[in-house]
N, C-alpha and C positions, 0 to 999 in steps of 0.2 A: 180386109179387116180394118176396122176403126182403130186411128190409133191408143184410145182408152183399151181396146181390148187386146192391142197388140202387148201394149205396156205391164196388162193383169197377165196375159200368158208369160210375157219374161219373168214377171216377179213368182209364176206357177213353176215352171222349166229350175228356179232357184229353188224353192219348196221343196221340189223333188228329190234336185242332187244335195240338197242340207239332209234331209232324212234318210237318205241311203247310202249316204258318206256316215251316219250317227250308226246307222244301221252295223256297218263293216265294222267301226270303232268296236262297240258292243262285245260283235261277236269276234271280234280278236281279244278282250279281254277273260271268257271265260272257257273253264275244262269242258273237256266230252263229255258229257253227261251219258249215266249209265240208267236204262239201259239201251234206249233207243238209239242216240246217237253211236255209241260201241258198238252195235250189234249194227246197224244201215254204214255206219264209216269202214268199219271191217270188213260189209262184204264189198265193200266199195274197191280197198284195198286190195282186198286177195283178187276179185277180176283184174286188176291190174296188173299184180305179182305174176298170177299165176298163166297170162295171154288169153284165158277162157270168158271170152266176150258172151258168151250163150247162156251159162249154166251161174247164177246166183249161189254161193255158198258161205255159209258159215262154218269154221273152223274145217272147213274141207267137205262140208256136208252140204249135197244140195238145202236151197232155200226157198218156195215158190211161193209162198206168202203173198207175195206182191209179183209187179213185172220188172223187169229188171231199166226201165229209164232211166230213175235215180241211181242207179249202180254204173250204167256207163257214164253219167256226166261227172261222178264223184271221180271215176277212175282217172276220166281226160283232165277235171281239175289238176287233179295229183299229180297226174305226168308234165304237167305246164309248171305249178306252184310247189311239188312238193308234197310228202306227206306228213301230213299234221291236220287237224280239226281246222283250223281259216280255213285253209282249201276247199274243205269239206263244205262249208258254212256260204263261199260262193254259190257253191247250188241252189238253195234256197232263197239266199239273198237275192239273185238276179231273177228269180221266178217272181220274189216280193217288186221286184220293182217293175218286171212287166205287169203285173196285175196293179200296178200303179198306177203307170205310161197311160195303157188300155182305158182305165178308167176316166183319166182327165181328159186324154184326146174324145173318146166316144163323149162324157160330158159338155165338155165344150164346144163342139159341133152342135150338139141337141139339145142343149140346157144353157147352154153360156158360159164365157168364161168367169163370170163372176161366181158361178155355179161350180164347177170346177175348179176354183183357186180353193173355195172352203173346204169341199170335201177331201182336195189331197193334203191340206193340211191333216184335216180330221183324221183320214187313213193314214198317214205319214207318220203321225204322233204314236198314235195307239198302239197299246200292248200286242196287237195280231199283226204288226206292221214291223217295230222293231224287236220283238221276239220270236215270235213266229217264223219274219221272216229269214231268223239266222239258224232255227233248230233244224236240225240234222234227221229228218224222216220224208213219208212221202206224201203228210197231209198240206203242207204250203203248194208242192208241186200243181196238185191233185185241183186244190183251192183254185188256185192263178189260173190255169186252164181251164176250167169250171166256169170264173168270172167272165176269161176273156171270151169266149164260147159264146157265153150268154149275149155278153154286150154287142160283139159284132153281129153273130146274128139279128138280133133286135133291132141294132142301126143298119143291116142289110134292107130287112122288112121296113124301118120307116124313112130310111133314104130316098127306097124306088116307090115312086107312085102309083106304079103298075107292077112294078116286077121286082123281085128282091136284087140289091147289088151284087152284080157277080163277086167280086175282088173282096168287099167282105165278108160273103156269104164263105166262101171258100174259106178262109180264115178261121170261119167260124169253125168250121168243119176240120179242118185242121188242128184247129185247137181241142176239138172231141177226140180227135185219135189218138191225141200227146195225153190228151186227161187218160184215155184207156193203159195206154203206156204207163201210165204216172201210177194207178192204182187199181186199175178193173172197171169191170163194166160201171161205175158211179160217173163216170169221165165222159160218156153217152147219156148215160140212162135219166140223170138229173136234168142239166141242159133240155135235153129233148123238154122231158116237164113241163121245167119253167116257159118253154117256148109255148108246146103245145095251149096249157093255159092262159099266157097272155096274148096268143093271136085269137083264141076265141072271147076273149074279155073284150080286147079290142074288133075284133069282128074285122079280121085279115085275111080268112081262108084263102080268099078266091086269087091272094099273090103266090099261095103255095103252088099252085101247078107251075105256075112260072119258075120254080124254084131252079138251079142248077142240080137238080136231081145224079145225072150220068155220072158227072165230072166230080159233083162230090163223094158219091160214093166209091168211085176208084181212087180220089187222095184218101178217103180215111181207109179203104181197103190194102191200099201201096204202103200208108204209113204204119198203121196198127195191126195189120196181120202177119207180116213174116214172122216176127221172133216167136210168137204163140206156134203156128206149124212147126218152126223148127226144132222149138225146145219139145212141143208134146212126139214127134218123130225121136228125139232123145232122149225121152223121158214117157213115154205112153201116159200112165196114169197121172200125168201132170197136172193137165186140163181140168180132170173130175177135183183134183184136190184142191187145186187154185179155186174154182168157179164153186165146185159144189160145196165144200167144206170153208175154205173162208172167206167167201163170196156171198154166197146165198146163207151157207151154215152160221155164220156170224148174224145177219140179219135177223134168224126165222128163232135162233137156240136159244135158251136162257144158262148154258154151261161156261158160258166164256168169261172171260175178266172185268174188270168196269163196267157192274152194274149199276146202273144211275136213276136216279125217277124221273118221268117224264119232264119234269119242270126244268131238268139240269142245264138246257141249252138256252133257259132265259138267263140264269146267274152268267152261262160261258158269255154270251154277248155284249154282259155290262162288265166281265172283266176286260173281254179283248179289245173294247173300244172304247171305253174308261168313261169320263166327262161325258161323250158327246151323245152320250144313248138318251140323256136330256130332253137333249132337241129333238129324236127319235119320237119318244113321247108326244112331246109337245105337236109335234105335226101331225101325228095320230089323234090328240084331241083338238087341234084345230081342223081336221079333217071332218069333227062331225058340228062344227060352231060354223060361224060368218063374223071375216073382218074383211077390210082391202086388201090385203095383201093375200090372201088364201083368194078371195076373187078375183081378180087380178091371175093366180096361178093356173086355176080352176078355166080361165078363157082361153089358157095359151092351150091347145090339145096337145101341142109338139109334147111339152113339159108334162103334160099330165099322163103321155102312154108311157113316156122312160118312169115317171112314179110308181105306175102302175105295175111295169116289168120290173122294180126295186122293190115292189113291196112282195109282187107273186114271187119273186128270187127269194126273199126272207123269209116267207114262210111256208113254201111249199120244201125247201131244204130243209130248213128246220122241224117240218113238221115227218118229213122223210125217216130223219137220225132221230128224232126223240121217238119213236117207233119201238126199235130194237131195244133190247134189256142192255144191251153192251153200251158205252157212251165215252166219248173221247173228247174232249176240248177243241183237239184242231180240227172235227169234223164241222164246226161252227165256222172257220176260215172262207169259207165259198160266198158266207151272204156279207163279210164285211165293206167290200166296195160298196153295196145297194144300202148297206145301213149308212155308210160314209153321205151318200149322196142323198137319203132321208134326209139326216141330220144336217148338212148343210140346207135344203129346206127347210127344214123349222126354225133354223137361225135365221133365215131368209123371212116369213111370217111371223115370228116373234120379237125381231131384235132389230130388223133392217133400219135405218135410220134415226136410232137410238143414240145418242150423244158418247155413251160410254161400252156401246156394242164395241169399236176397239180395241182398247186395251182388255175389255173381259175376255175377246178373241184370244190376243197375243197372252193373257193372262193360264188363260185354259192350255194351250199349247204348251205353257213351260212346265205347268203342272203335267199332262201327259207324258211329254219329255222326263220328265223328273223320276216319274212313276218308271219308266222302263229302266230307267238307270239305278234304280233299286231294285228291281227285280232281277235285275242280270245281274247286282252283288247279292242278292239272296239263293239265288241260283247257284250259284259261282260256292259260295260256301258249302253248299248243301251238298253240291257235288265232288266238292275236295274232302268230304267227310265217307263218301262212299268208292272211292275212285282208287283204284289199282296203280296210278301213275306212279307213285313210290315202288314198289314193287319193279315196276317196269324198270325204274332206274337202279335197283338192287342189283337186279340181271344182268341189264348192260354192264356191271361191275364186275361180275360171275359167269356168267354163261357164254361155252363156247358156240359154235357156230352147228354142230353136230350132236351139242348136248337136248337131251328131250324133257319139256317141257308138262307134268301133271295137273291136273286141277282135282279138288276137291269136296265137297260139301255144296257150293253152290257155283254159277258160274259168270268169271270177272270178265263182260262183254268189252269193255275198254284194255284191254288186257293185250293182245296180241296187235292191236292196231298202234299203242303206245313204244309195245317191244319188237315190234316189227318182225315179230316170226314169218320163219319163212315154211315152218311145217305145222299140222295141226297142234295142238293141243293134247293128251291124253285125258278124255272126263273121266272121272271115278263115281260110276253110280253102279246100284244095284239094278242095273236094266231090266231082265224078265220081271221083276217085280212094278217095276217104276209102269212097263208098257199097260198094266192092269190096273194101276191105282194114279197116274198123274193125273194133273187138270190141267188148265189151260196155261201153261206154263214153259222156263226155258230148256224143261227136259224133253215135253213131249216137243217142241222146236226141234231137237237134236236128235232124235229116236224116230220122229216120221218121216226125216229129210234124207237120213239113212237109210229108210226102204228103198229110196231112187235109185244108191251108189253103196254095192256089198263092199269096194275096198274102203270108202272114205266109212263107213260102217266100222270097222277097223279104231279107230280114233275113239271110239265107245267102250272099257274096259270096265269089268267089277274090280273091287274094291280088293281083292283077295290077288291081282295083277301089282299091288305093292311091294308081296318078298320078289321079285322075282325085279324091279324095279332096282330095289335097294341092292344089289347083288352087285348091278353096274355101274363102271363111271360115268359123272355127266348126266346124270337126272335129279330134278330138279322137284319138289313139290310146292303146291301153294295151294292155301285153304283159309276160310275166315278165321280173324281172330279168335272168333267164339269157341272156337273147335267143333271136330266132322261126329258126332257118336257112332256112324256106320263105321270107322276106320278102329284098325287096334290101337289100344291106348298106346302104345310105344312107338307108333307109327312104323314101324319094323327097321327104328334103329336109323332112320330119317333123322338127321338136328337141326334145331332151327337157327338159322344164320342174320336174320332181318326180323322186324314185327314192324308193318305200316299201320296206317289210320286204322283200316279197313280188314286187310289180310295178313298173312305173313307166310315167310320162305324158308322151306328146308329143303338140306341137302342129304343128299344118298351116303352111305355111311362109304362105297366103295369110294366115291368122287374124295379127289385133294384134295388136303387144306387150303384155302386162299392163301395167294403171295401178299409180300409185304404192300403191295401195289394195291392190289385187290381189297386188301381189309382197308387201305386208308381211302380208298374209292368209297366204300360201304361206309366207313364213318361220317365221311362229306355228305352222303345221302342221308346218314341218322341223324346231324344236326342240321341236316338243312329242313328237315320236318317243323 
């Protein structure tokens, strides 16, 4: 390596650990957000608590939603770091920074390092990079495996002349079984895609039979299949719910949550990448003009099949998710490396040797920077307006170790992870009715997860399970401010002891009074509001 390009990878290698040291900052500044991070941190938590590495639960209730990857790593966080939301927030953070890694080494090998030092600024900066990569779900995971998938494969296919390279084909492969792990068949099924379409653009078939065929399909076999046999052998109807209901169900249904219009995945891509979707543009219409520098691009082929694989990456993903009636922002995470490394080409044909290309660089960069750093205080608010943590800290002033904990009216997902129960919850709904009329919601979460597990089923009480509540010492109610109308106006002799932002806490009329101890614990919590 030339030492000009040794010197742009140090100053890349610095890029990296500046952004994902901002990154951690970040995300140690702000709360669990409800409801995602409370309900993925939670069940993070309880496989921990509870040693059941198999079985995903929410408030004791199976959870199959998803597969349970991000629930082991949240757990081993916890056990290393502790439990609290940072820990939590390494999981993703370190998935953000391999889909970083991934992207400047694969870059720089096949594009240059000068190639490579823009984009991981570009990705480094941007809103899908430091928020994204610190929110607590399973679309970062899902992303970053997706990305790196794509890319090694890619530079498998265009490393060998003949034959794809073993070592990162395998990689490649390995990264598709952690994507199936992370979220479901998308963690296969995309990759493939994006491959299958750009080996036929670029006219590569004839390296596929060489492929490592055998060897990859026993890593992604070895890797992504046990925990799917084991849990559906303990749970049978697992499989059909995971895959058919919100797998396929979600894609094909128009009943589910976040419906969006087709267009919504162009707005998601100029929020998560801020500034630099500019330059995006810009290379898209210098793509159909003639200057030097796009000819110049246009002779190198190396450079033009990775364009080629970043542009079929951006829109055969995108055009995937904008499909389905359901629509999610972080479903857009997968194409932002290939939008990163557009965007530094079109800085590359429209600004390269521009006098004030520079500081406009470092200029855009603080602006992006800036941008996340007020997003994570708007965030940060938003979520201390809706957040249970007050509450949490009432309890730990009140509640004993053996006392049982109600919920009411809606349900506080940040709520047990913050109070660190060690038993479910009691929900107060009208179930047989709720099983006939919910929609895609936290009740029917709690009521289908139930079918799997008749004691954790148990945890599921009507409304009318209050006198009998109030009767004993050590139970505990909590319901929104607003008040529950399914409950008796009297609450059956329930008082209330606390009122946070959000919710508020009563006690059982048989439970004692708080000692002197106890009420000046609850006053520290009332002015510390």
């Amino acid at each position: 390596m030339h030492s000009e390009d040794s010197e742009t990878s140090r100053r890349t290698g610095w890029a990296v650990l500046t952004c994902f040291a901002l990154l951690l900052v970040l995300a140690a500044m702000r709360p669990l957000a409800v409801p995602d991070e409370g309900r993925y941190g939670e069940i993070g938590r309880w496989m921990l608590q509870s040693g059941d590495w198999l079985t995903p639960r929410l408030n004791g209730i199976p959870f199959f939603h998803k597969p349970p990857y991000l629930y082991w790593l949240e757990a081993a966080a916890m056990a290393v770091l502790g439990v609290h939301a940072w820990a939590l927030r390494w999981v993703p953070a370190l998935h953000a920074l391999m889909m970083l890694v991934v992207m400047w080494q694969v870059a720089r090998r096949w594009g240059g390092p000068a190639l490579a030092h823009r984009a991981v600024w570009m990705l480094g900066s941007s809103l899908a990079f430091l928020m994204g990569g610190q929110y607590v779900n399973h679309d970062m995971l899902v992303a970053s495996w997706m990305s790196v998938a794509i890319f090694c494969l890619g530079w498998s296919f265009e490393q060998g002349s003949e034959r794809p390279h073993v070592g990162w084909a395998l990689f490649g492969v390995l990264a598709c079984a952690l994507g199936v792990l992370s979220k479901g068949l998308i963690g296969l099924l995309l990759p493939g895609l994006v491959l299958v379409l750009w080996l036929t653009l670029t006219r590569q078939w004839r390296k596929v039979t060489s492929f490592p065929w055998l060897r990859g399909m026993a890593l992604f076999l070895v890797v992504a299949l046990p925990w799917f046999v084991l849990a559906h052998q303990a749970h049978p109807d697992m499989l059909a719910y995971m895959f058919g209901k919100h797998q396929f169900g979600r894609y094909t249904a128009t009943t589910f949550n976040n419906a969006r219009p087709w267009w919504f995945y162009g707005v998601a891509v100029v929020v998560l990448i801020g500034p630099w979707i500019l330059w995006v543009l810009h290379l898209a219409w210098r793509e159909c003009r003639s200057n030097p520098a796009m000819a110049a691009l246009r002779a190198d082929s190396a450079q033009r099949r990775l364009m080629l694989l970043c542009w079929v990456t951006t829109l055969a993903i995108l055009g995937f998710f904008s499909i389905p009636n359901s629509k999610l922002l972080g479903y857009a995470l997968p194409v932002l490396p290939a939008l990163a490394l557009l965007a530094a080409w079109g800085w590359q044909v429209g600004l390269a040797g521009k006098p004030y290309a520079s500081w406009l660089f470092r200029a855009l960069v603080a602006l992006s920077l800036g941008m996340a750093v007020v997003a994570n205080e708007v965030a940060s608010r938003y979520t201390l307006r809706h957040s249970s943590a007050d509450i949490a800290h009432a309890l730990a002033c009140v509640k004993g170790p053996d006392d049982t904990v109600l919920l009411a009216g809606d349900y506080a997902y940040d709520l047990p992870f913050l109070a660190r129960f060690t038993a479910p919850m009691v929900v107060l709904q009208d179930w047989p009715q709720l099983r006939q009329s919910a929609g895609d919601n936290w009740r029917r979460e709690l009521f289908e997860g139930a079918d799997f597990d008749a004691q954790a089923a148990r945890s599921l009480q009507t409304p009318d399970v209050l006198k009998d509540a109030a009767s004993r010492t050590g139970a505990w109610l909590v319901m929104p401010r607003t008040g529950v109308p399914e409950l008796p106006a009297d609450l059956a002799g329930f008082a209330p002891i606390f009122s946070g932002n959000a919710w508020g806490l009563f006690k059982s009329p048989g439970s004692p009074q708080a000692t002197p101890e106890q009420q000046r614990c609850l006053a520290q919590r009332l002015k510390a509001q």
